[in-house]
C-alpha positions in Angstrom: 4.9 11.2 -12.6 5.4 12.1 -9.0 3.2 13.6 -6.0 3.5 16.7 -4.2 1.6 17.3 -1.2 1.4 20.3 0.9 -1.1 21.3 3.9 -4.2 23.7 3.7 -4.7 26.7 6.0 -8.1 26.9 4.0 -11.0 29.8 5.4 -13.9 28.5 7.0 -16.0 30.0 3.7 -13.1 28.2 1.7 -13.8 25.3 3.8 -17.5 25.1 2.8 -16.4 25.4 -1.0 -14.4 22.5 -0.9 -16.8 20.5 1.3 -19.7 21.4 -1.2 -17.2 19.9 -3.9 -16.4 16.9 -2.5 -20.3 16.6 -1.5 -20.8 16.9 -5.4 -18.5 14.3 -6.1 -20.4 11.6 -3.7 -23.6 12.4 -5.3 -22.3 11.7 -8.5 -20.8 8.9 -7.4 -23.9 7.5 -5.6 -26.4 8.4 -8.5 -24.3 6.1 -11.2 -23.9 3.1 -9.2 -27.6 3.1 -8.2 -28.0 3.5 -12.2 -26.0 0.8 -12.5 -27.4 -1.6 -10.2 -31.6 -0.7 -11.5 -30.3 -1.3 -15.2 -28.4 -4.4 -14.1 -31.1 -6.1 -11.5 -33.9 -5.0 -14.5 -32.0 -6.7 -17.2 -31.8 -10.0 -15.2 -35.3 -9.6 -14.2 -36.3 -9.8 -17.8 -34.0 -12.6 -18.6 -36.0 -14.6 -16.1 -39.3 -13.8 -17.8 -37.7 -15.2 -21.1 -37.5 -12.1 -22.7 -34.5 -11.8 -25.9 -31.1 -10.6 -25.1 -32.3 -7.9 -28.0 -35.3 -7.0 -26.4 -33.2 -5.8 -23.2 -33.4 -2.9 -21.3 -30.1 -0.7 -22.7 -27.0 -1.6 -20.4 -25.0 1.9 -19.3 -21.5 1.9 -20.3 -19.4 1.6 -17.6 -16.6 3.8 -18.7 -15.7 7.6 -17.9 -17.6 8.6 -20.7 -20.6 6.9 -20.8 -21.2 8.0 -17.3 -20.5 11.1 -17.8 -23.2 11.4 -20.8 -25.7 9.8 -18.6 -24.8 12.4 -15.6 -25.0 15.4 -17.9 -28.6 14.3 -19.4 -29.7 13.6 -15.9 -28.1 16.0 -13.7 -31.1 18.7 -14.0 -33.4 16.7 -12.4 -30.8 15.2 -9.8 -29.2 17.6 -8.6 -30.6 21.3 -9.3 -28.0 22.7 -7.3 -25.3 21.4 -10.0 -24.1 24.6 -11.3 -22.7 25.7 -8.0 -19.4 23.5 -8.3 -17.6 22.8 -10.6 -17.5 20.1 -13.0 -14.6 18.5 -12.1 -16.4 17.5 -8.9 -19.0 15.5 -11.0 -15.9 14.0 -12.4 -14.3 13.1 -9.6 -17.1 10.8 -8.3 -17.7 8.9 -12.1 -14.1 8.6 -12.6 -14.0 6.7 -8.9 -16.9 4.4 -10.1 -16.0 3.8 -13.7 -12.4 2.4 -11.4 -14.6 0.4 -9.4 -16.4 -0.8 -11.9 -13.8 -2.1 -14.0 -11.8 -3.2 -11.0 -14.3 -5.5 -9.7 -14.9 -6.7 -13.8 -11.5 -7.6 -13.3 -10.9 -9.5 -11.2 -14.3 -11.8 -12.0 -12.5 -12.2 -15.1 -9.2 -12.9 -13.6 -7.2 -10.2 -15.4 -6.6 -8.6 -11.7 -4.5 -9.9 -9.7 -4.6 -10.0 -5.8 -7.7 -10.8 -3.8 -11.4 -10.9 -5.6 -12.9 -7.2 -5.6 -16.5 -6.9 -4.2 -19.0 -4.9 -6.4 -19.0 -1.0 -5.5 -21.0 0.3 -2.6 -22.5 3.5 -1.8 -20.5 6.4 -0.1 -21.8 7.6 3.6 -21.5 11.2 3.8 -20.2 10.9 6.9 -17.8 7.6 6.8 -16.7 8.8 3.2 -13.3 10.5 3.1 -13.9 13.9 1.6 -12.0 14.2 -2.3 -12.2 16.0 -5.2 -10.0 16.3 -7.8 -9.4 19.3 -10.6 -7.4 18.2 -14.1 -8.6 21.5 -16.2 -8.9 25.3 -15.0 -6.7 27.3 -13.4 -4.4 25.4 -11.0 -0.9 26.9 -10.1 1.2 28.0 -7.8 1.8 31.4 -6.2 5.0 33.3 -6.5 4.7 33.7 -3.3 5.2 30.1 -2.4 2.5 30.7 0.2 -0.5 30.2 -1.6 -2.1 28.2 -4.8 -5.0 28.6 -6.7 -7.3 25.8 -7.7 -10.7 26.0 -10.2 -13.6 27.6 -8.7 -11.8 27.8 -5.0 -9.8 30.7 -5.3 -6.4 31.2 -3.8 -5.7 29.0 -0.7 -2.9 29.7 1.4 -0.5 27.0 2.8 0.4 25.9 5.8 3.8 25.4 4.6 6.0 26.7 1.8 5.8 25.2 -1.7 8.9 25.8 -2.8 10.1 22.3 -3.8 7.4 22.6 -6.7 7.9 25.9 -7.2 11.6 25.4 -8.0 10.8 22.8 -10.6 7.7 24.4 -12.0 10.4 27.3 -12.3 13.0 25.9 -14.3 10.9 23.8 -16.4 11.4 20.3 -15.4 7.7 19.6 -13.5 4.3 19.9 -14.9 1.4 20.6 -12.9 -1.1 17.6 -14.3 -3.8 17.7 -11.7 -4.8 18.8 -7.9 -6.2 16.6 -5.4 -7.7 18.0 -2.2 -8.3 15.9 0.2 -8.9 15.8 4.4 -7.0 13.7 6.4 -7.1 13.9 10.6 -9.2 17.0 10.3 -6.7 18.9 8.1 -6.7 19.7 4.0 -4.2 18.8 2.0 -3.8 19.1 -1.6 -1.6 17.0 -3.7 -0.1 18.2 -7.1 0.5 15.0 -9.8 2.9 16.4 -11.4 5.1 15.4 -14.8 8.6 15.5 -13.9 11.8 15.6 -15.6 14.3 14.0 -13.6 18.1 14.0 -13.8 20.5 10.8 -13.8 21.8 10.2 -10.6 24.1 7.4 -8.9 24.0 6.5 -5.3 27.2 7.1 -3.1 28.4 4.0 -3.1 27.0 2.4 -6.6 28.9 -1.1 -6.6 27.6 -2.0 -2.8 25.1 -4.3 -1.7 23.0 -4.6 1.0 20.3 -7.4 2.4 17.7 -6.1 4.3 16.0 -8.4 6.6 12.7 -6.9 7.9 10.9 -7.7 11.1 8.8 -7.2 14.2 11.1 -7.0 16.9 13.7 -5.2 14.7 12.2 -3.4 12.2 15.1 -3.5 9.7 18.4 -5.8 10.2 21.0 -4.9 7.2 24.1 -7.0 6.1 26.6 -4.2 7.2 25.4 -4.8 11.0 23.4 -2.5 11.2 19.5 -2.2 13.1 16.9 -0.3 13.0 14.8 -0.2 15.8 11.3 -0.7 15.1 9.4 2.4 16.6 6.0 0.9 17.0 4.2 4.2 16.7 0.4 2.2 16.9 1.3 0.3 20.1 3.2 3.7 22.1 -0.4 5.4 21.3 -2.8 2.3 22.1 -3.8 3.6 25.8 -4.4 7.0 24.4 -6.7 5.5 21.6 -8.6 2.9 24.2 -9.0 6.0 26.0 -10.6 8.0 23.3 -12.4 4.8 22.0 -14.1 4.2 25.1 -14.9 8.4 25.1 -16.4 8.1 22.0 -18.5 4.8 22.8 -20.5 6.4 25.8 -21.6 9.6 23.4 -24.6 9.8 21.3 -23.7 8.4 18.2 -25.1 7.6 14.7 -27.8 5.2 14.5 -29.1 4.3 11.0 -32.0 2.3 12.2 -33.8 5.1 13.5 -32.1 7.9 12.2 -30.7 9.4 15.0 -28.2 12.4 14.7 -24.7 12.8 16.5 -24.2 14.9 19.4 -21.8 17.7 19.2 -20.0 16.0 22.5 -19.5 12.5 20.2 -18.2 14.6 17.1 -15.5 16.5 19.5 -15.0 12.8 20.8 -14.7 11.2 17.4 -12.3 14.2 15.7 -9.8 13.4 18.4 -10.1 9.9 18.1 -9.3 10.6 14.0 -6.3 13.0 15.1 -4.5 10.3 17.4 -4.8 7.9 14.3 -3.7 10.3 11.5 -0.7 10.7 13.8 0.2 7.2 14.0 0.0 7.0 10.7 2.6 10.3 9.7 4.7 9.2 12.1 5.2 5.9 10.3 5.2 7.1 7.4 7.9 9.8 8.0 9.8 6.9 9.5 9.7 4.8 6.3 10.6 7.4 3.8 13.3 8.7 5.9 14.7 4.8 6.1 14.4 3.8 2.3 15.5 7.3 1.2 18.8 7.0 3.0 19.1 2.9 1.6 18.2 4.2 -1.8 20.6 7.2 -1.5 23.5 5.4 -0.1 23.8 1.8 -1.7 23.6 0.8 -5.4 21.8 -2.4 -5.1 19.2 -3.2 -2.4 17.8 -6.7 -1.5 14.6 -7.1 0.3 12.4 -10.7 0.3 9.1 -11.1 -1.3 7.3 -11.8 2.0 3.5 -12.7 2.1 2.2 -9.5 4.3 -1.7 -11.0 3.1 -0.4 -14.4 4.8 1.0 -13.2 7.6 -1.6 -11.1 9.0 -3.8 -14.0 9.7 -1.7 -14.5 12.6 -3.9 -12.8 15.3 -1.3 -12.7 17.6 1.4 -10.6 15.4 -1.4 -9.0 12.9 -1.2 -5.5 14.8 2.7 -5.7 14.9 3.1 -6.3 11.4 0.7 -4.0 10.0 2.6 -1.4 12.2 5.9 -1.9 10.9 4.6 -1.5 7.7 6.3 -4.3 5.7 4.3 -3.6 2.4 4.6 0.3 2.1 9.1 -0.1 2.7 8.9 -2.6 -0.5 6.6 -0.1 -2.3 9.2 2.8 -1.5 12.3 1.3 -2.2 10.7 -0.1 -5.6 10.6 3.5 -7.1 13.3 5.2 -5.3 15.9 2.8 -6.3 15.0 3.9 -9.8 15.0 7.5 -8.9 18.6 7.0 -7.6 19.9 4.9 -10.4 20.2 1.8 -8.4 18.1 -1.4 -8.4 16.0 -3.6 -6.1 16.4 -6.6 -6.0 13.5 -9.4 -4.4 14.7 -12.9 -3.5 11.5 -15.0 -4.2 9.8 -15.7 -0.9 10.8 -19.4 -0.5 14.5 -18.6 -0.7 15.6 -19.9 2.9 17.7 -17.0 4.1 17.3 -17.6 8.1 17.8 -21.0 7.7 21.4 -20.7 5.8 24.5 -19.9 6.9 25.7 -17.0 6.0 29.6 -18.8 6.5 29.5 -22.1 5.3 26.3 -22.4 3.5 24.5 -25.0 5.7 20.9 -25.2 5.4 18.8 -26.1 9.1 15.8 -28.1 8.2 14.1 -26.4 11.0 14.5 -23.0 12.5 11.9 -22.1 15.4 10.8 -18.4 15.6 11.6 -18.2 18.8 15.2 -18.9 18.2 17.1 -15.8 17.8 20.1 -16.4 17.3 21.7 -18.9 14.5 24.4 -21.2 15.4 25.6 -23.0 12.3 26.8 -27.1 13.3 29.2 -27.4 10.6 31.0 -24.5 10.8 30.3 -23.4 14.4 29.1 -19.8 13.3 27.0 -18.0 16.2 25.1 -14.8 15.1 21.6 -12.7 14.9 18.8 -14.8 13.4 17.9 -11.2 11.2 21.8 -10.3 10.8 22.2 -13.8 9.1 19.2 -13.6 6.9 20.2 -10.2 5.6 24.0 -11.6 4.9 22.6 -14.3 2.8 20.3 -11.4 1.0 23.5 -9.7 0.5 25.1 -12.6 -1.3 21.8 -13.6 -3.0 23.0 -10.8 -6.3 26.8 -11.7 -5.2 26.3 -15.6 -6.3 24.2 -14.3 -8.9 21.5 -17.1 -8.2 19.4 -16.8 -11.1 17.1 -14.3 -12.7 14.1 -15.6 -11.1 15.7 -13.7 -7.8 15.0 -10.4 -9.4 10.9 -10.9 -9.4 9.7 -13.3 -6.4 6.2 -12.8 -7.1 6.3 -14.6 -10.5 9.0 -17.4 -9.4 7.8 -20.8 -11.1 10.3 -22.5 -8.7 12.1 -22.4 -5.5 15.1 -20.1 -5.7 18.5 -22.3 -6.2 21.3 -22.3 -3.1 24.6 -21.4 -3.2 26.5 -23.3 -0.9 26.3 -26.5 1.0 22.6 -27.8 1.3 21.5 -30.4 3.8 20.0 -33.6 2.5 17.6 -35.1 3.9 18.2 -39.0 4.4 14.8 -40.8 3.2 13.6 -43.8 4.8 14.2 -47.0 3.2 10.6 -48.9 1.9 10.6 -52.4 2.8 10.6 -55.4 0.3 7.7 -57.1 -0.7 8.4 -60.4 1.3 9.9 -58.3 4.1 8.1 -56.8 7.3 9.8 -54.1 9.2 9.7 -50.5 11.0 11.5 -47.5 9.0 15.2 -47.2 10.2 15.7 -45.1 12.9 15.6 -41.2 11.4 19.1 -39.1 12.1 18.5 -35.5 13.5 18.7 -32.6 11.9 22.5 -31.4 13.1 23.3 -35.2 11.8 22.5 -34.1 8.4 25.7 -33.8 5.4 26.3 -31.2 4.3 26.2 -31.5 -0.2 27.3 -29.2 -2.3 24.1 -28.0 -4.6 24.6 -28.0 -8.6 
C-alpha cells in the first residue's frame, strides 16, 4: 500500500462541496460519541441504583458497523440535510470514532502500546482539520493528468501533474483503493491509497554499511565522514511566527464563554499564521525524504539507534530543537524505504554505548559529557567527532554481528553486548566484620583496564 498526494486548484463552488463534506463527517462524528457517552454515563447511573446488568440500558457497538446502523436509523431526525453529501462523508466521521474508540479500549487494556489514550472528544468546527475520505464511487484519474474525479465532487483540477499515478494506474501495477481530501495551510490536497505492485530492486552499493548518528547540532553524522547540516527550518522562521503570533493575539478572536465571533482582520491574521507553519513543516519534510531516499538508494544496510524522542523532549531546553530535526519521522522513513530498495535497517537497541566507545580500540569512557565534542580515546590515543565516532561504531554494530537483539531495540530484554575492549569498573572493597575503615581511594576513569568482553 502506498500514498499519493497531489495539490487541489479546487473552484470556490467546489470548495463549498468539499467543505459541506467534511462538515458532514464532523457531525457524524460528533453525534456518535455523544451517543456513546449518554448510553455509557446512563448505564453506570443505573448500576448505582442497583439495577441488573440484564436490566441495562442496550450498550451501542462500538465498531464501524454498529455505528453506522445507529447513524442511518437516526440520521432523519439529525441531520435533514443528509442527502446533500454523500455517504462516504457519514463514513468518514464513524470510521474516525470507531478508531478512537477502540484505540483508547486499548490501551486501558494494555494491548496498545505507547502512552495511555484519553477517551474521544468532540471536534470544533473551527479547530478541526477539515477530512473526508471516499472508498466507493467514481474516483480516477484524468487522461489528462490535470484533473481527477472524486464521488459527488466532480472533476477537480490539479495544481500539479499526476502523472507518477497515472503511469502506474497505466500499466497495471497500482490500484486506486481510496481518496482522501484534506486542507493543509489553506490549500487542498488529496491523497490516493493506492495498491501497488512494486519491482525488486537493490541499492547501488548492496554489501555497504553505514551508521547514522542523529543529532541537534548536526542533523545526520554518517560513518563515511560525511554531515548533514541540520537546517533548522522552525528556528530560521521563529521571528516571522512571534510576529504573526503577536498579530493575531491583538485581533478579535473566538471566545466560547460568550460566544463571540472572529473578526475578518483575526482570520486574515490567523491563515497567515497557519501558512508560515505549514511551511516549516514541508520544508522539513522535503528535507527528510530527500535524506533517507538517497541513504536508502545508495547503501544496502543502514544503522540508526533506537533513541527515546518521548524522553528526550522533556528536556525544555532542547525540546524545540529536537522536534525540529525530526528524529522520529527519519526512523519512520528509512523503516519502509529500506524495504522498498531491497536493503535493511538495522536499530542498535538504545542502551548500546556508541559515543562512549571507541571506534579504534574499543574502549569504553564511563562518562562522556554532552558538552564534549570531540572523543579522545586514552588507550589508543584516537582524537575524533563525538557524532563521527558514534556512527563508526553503528557501522561495526552489523559488521561484529553483535547479536540479533541489535536488529529490534525496542523489544531488547538486555543491554546490547560490546565488541571490543570494555572498561571495568574497580569496586570498592567492603570491610571485615572486626575491621573499621574508609573505602580505598577510587581510580579515575582514564585509570580504568581495558578487558576484553566474552
Amino acid at each position: 500500500m502506498q500514498a499519493y498526494r497531489f495539490a487541489l486548484d479546487p473552484a470556490p463552488v467546489q470548495q463549498r462541496d468539499i467543505l459541506a463534506h467534511c462538515g458532514a463527517a464532523r457531525v457524524a462524528y460528533n453525534w456518535g460519541l455523544a451517543t456513546v457517552k449518554a448510553v455509557m454515563d446512563q448505564r453506570t447511573a443505573e448500576r448505582t441504583y442497583g439495577v441488573p446488568d440484564e436490566l441495562l440500558t442496550p450498550s451501542i457497538g462500538w465498531n464501524l458497523p454498529a455505528l453506522r446502523r445507529a447513524w442511518n436509523a437516526a440520521k432523519g431526525d439529525v441531520a435533514p440535510w443528509w442527502v446533500e453529501c454523500s455517504k462516504e462523508a457519514y463514513n468518514t466521521g464513524l470510521d474516525g470514532l470507531a478508531r478512537a474508540l477502540k484505540n483508547w479500549a486499548d490501551s486501558r487494556a494494555g494491548k496498545r502500546a505507547g502512552r495511555l489514550v484519553g477517551f474521544p472528544r468532540f471536534k470544533s468546527k473551527r479547530r478541526a482539520t477539515p477530512s473526508v475520505r471516499f472508498t466507493t464511487g467514481v474516483i480516477r484519474v484524468e487522461p489528462d493528468r490535470k484533473h481527477v474525479v472524486l464521488p459527488r465532487l466532480g472533476r477537480i483540477k490539479l495544481h500539479e501533474s499526476a502523472r507518477k499515478l497515472a503511469r502506474r494506474i497505466d500499466n497495471g501495477t497500482a490500484r486506486i483503493m481510496s481518496a482522501t481530501v484534506r486542507r493543509e495551510g489553506g490549500r487542498w490536497h488529496v491523497s490516493f491509497t493506492c495498491e501497488v505492485e512494486r519491482t525488486v530492486r537493490a541499492p547501488q552499493r548492496p554489501n555497504a554499511t553505514v551508521g547514522v548518528d542523529l543529532g541537534v547540532k548536526t542533523l545526520a553524522v554518517l560513518s563515511t565522514g560525511e554531515m548533514v547540516v541540520n537546517p533548522k527550518h522552525l528556528a530560521g522562521a521563529s521571528r516571522k511566527l512571534r510576529r504573526l503570533s503577536r498579530s493575531v493575539s491583538r485581533k478579535v478572536g473566538p471566545d466560547r464563554r460568550t460566544g463571540q465571533r472572529v473578526s475578518k482582520r483575526w482570520e486574515r491574521a490567523n491563515r497567515a499564521l497557519g501558512k508560515t507553519h505549514h511551511r516549516v513543516t514541508s520544508l522539513r519534510r522535503d528535507g527528510i525524504h530527500k535524506l533517507t531516499t538517497r541513504l536508502t538508494s545508495e547503501y544496502g544496510t543502514v544503522v540508526v539507534e533506537d533513541l527515546n524522542v518521548a524522553g528526550m523532549v522533556r528536556n525544555r531546553k532542547l525540546a524545540r530543537s529536537i522536534s525540529d530535526a525530526g528524529f522520529g519521522e527519519i526512523r519512520r522513513q528509512l523503516a519502509y524505504k529500506t524495504e522498498w530498495s531491497g536493503g535493511r535497517l538495522v536499530t542498535a537497541d538504545r542502551w548500546y554505548p556508541s559515543s562512549k566507545t571507541c571506534s579504534g580500540c574499543g574502549a569504553v569512557k564511563a562518562k562522556l559529557p554532552l558538552h564534549v565534542r570531540t572523543y579522545v580515546c586514552q588507550s589508543c590515543g584516537m582524537s575524533l567527532d563525538r557524532d563521527e565516532n558514534a556512527a563508526r561504531n553503528l557501522a561495526k554494530l552489523v559488521v561484529a554481528g553483535s547479536g540479533p537483539e541489535t536488529l529490534n531495540g525496542r523489544g531488547a530484554d538486555r543491554k546490547t553486548p560490546l565488541a571490543g575492549r570494555v572498561t571495568t569498573k574497580r569496586q570498592p572493597r567492603a570491610a571485615q566484620a572486626d575491621q573499621t575503615r574508609t573505602v580505598g581511594r577510587q581510580r579515575s576513569a582514564v585509570d580504568h583496564v581495558p578487558t576484553f568482553a566474552h
